[in-house]
Every structure is written in C-alpha cells, then in structure tokens.
C-alpha positions in Angstrom: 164.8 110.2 118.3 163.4 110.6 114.5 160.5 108.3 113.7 162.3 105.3 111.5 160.4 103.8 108.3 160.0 100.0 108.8 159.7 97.7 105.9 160.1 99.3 102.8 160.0 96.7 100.2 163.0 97.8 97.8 166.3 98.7 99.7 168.2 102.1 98.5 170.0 102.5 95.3 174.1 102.1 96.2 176.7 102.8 93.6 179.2 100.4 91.7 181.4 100.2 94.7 178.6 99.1 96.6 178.4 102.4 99.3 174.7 104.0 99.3 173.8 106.3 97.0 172.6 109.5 99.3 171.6 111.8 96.3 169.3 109.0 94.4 166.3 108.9 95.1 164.8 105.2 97.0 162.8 103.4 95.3 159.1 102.6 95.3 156.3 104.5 96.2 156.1 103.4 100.1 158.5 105.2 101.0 157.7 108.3 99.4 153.6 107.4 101.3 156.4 107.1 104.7 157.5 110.1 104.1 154.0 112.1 103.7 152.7 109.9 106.7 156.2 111.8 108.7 155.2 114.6 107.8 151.6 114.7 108.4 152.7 113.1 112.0 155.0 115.9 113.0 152.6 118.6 112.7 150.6 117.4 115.2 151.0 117.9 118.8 151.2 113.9 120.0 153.2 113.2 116.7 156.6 112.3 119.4 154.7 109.2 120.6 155.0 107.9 116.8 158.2 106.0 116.6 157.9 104.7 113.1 155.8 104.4 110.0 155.3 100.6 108.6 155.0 100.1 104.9 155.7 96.7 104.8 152.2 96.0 103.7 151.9 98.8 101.5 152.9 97.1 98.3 150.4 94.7 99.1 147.0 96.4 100.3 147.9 100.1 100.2 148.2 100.0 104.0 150.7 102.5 106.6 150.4 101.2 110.2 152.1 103.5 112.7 154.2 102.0 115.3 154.0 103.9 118.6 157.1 104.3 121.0 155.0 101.6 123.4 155.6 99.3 120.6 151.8 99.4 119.6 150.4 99.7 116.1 147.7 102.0 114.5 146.6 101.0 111.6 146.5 104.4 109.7 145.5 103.0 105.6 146.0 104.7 102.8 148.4 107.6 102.3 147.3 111.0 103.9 146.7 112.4 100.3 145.4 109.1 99.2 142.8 107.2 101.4 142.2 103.5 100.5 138.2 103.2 98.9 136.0 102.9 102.3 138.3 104.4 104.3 137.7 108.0 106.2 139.5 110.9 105.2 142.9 111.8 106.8 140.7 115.0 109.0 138.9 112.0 110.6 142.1 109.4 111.4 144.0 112.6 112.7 140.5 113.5 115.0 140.6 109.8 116.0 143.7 109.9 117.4 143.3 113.4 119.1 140.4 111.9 120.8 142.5 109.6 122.3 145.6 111.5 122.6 142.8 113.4 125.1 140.7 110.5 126.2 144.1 108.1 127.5 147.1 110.2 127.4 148.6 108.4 124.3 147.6 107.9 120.7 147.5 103.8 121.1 145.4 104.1 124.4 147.8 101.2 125.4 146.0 99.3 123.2 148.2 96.8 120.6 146.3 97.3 117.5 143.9 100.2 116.9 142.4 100.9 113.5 141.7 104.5 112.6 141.0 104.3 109.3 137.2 103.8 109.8 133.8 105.8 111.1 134.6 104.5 114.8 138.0 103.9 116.5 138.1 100.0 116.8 140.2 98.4 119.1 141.7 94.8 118.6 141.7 93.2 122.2 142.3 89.8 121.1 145.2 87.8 122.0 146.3 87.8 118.2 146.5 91.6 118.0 149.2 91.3 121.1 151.4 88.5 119.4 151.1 90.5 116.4 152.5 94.0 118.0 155.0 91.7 120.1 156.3 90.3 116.7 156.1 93.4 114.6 158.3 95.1 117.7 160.7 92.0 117.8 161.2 92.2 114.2 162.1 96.2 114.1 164.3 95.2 117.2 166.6 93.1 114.3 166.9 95.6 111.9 
C-alpha cells in the first residue's frame, strides 16, 4: 500500500465540470515538501513502515510528521532539503530512525510520538502524546 499524504491544506484544482484536474498541478507548497518527504522515505530500507506523511501543520510551523503503519507519529520538521532553524540536518533524522529501526525493530519503537528533528531522539510518553496519535489515526480513518 503507497504511503498517503494527510492534511494538505488546499484540495486539488478540478475543472469547470467539477471532475479533478489530474494534469494541474496541486496546490501549495506542502504537498510538494509530502512529496520530497516520499521520496526521501522510500530510499531507505524501513521506509514500508511509513504509512503517510502529515502536512497538516506545515502551513503553520513548517512541520512534516510521519505517521507509521502502527498509527504512531514521528515528528520529522522541516522539509528534507529545507530543515526548520534549530533543527538537525536530514543525515541525522534519517540516522535517528536507523538507530531505531535497529535498536526496536520499527521506526516509532512503539512509541506514539517521537521527535527526530533534534540532537537526541525524544520520546513523548505522556498520556497526551497517546490521545494525540489516537486522534490523528481516528481522523485519517474519516478521510
């Protein structure tokens, strides 16, 4: 199953009759940042336990969050060609989640939120970091 890209904020260009447009272009830049994040995913060798690429925050903060097939969410950050100021470079996020690709068996570790955008892998154990995942899975469950 192809990784899907949640929550672009700007739906795809249709024509007069009101059928989608397949040869224009979408609109907005998070989905062309979904679309580098895919890429960047599939060359690597755990990039089948990614089942989709949230931008819904990207218009907002600059932010990609992968969502794993567990349901659980990385938090990724700026574009792979494009870090967000502070953040590590993509080498480190993708050595991040090798390390635990090797360390648990699975990019999220079973963990519900895991930032990798930073020196050291953080894990969120809190209670609010599982509502959130349960929510975020929930709402990509509708669409």
């Amino acid at each position: 199953m192809l990784p899907a890209i949640i929550g672009p904020a700007q739906g795809m260009v249709n024509l007069e009759n009101g059928k989608p447009n397949l040869h224009a272009a979408w609109p907005g830049e998070d989905v062309g940042a979904a679309l580098e994040m895919l890429r960047t995913i599939n060359e690597q060798a755990w990039g089948g336990q990614v089942a989709g690429v949230d931008v819904s925050r990207f218009a907002g903060d600059g932010s990609i969050v992968l969502v794993t097939r567990g349901g659980n969410r990385i938090v990724w950050g700026g574009r792979p060609s494009k870090p967000r100021l502070g953040e590590v470079g993509t080498p480190q996020k993708l050595i991040h989640l090798a390390q635990l690709k090797r360390d648990f068996g699975s990019i999220d570790a079973g963990y519900p939120l895991i930032y990798v955008n930073t020196d050291r892998l953080q894990f969120d154990t809190t209670a609010s970091a599982t509502d959130a995942a349960r929510e975020a899975s929930e709402g990509s469950d509708q669409n």
